[in-house]
C-alpha positions as CSV (number, residue, x, y, z in Angstrom):
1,X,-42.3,-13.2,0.3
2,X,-39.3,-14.9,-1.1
3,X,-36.6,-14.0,-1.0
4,X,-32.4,-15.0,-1.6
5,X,-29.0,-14.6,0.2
6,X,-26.7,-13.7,-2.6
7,X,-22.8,-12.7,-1.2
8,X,-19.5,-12.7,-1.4
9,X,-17.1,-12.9,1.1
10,X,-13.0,-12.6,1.3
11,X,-12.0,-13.3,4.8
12,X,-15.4,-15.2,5.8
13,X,-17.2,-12.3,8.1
14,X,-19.3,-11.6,5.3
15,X,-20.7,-15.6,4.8
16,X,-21.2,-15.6,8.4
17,X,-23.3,-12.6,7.8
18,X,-25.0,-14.3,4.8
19,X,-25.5,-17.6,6.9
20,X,-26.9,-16.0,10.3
21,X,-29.5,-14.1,7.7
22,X,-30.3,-17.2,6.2
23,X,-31.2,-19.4,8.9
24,X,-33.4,-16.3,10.3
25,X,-34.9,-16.1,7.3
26,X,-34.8,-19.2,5.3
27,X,-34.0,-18.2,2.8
28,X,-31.4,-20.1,-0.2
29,X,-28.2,-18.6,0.2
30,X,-26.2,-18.9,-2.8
31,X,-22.3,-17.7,-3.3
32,X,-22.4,-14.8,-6.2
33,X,-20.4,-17.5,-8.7
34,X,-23.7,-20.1,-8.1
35,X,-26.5,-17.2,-8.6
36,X,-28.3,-17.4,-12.0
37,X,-30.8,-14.4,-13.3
38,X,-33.4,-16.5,-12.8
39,X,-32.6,-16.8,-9.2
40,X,-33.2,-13.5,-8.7
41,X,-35.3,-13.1,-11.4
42,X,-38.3,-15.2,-9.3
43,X,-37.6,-13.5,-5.7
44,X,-39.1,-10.6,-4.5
45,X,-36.5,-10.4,-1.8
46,X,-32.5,-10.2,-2.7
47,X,-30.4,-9.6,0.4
48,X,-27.1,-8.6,-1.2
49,X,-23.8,-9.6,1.4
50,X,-20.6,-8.1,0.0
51,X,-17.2,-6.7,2.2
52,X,-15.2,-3.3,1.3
53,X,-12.1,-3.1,0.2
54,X,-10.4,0.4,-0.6
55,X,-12.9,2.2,0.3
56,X,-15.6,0.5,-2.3
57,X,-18.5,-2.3,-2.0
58,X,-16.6,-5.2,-4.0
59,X,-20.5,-6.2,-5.5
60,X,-21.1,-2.8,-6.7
61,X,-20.2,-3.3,-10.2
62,X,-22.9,-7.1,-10.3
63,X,-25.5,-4.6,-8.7
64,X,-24.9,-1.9,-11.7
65,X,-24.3,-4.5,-14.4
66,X,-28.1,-6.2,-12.6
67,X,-29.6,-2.7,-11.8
68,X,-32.5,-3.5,-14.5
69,X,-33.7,-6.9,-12.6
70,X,-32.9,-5.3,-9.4
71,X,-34.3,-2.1,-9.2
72,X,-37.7,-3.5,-8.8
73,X,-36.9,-5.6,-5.8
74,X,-36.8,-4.7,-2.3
75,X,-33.2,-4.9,-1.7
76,X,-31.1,-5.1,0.9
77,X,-27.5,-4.8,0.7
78,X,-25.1,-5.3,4.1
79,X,-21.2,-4.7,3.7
80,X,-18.5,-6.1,5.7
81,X,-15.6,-4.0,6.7
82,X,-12.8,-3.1,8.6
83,X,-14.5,0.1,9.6
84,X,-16.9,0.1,12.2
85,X,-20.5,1.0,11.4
86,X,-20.4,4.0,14.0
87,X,-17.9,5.6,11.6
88,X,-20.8,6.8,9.8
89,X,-18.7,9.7,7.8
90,X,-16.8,7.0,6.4
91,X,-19.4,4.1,5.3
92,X,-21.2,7.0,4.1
93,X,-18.5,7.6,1.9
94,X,-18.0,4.0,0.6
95,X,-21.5,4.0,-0.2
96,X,-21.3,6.9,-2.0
97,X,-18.1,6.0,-4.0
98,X,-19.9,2.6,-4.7
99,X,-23.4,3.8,-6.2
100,X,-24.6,6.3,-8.4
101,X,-27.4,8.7,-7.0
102,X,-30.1,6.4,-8.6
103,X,-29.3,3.6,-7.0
104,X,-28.7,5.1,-3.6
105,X,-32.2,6.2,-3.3
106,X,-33.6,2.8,-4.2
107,X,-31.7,0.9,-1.6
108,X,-30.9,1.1,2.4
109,X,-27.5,0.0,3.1
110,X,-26.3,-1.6,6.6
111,X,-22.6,-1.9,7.2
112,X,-21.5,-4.2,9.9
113,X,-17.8,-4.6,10.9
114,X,-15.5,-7.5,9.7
115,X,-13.1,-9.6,11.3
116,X,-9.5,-8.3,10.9
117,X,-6.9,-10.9,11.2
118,X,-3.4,-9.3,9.5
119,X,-2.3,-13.3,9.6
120,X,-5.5,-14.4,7.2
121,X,-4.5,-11.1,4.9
122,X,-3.3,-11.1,1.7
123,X,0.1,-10.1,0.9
124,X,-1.5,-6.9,-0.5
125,X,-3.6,-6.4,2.2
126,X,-1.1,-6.3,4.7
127,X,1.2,-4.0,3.0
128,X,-1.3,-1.5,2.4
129,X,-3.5,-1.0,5.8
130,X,-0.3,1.0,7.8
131,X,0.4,2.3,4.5
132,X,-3.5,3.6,3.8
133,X,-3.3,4.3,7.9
134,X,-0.4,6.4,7.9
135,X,-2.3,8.7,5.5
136,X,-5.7,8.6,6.7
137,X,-6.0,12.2,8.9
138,X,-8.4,11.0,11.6
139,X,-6.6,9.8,14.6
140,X,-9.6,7.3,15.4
141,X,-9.9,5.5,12.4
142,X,-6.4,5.4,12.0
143,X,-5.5,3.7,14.9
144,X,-8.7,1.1,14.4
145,X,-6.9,0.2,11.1
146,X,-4.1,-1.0,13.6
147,X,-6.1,-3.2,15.8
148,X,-7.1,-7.0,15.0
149,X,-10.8,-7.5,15.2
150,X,-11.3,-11.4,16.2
151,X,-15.0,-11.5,16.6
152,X,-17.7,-10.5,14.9
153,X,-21.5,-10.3,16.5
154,X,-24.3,-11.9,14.8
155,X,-27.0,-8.8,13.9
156,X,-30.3,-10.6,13.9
């Protein structure tokens, strides 16, 4: 089958994602600016690498705007996050915030946890994690919010 490696990545957990899939699998990856329609047009495979960020899959709106070349591939999207993939209430949510119902059902999703360095951060992004933690009601995920995450693990 063939397939591609299509992501997008803001603080590189999500390209070393992409790239650990790619050498498994061999197949091209390609950063979402380099991908044409007929790269995905031709595969039968798209493996779809995108991070979260407030609380919503930053590719969501390339998979809706491609949903008519896409929903008759075997897909497989995998998100990046600051939220670890046990906190399945949550990535549930995201996922659910990010796709409509159709698109849900067509595609399994696999979050996997992102490095978390507040020195690599935006501006933005380090105003608004103790701000989005002081809010968030479970103690848990709060305090996660608070902790640097160095390392990520390869999944394959």
């Amino acid at each position: 089958m063939q397939g591609i490696i299509i992501y997008k990545s803001k603080y590189s957990s999500t390209k070393q994602y992409a790239e650990w899939i790619a050498e498994e699998t061999n197949f091209p990856l390609r950063d979402l600016k380099e991908v044409t329609q007929s790269d995905i047009e031709s595969r039968e495979i798209v493996v779809i690498c995108s991070y979260i960020h407030t609380g919503l899959v930053i590719l969501r709106k390339w998979i809706i705007n491609n949903w008519k070349i896409l929903k008759n591939k075997n897909i497989f999207p995998l998100s990046a996050s600051g939220t670890p993939p046990e906190e399945k209430k949550y990535i549930d949510e995201f996922f659910e915030k990010s796709f409509t119902a159709d698109i849900r059902e067509k595609i399994k999703y696999y979050p996997t946890r992102g490095k978390y360095i507040f020195k690599n951060m935006t501006y933005f992004d380090k105003k608004m994690i103790p701000i989005v933690a002081k809010f968030n009601k479970d103690k848990v995920l709060k305090e996660g919010m608070l902790i640097e995450s160095f390392e990520i693990s390869k999944i394959i």
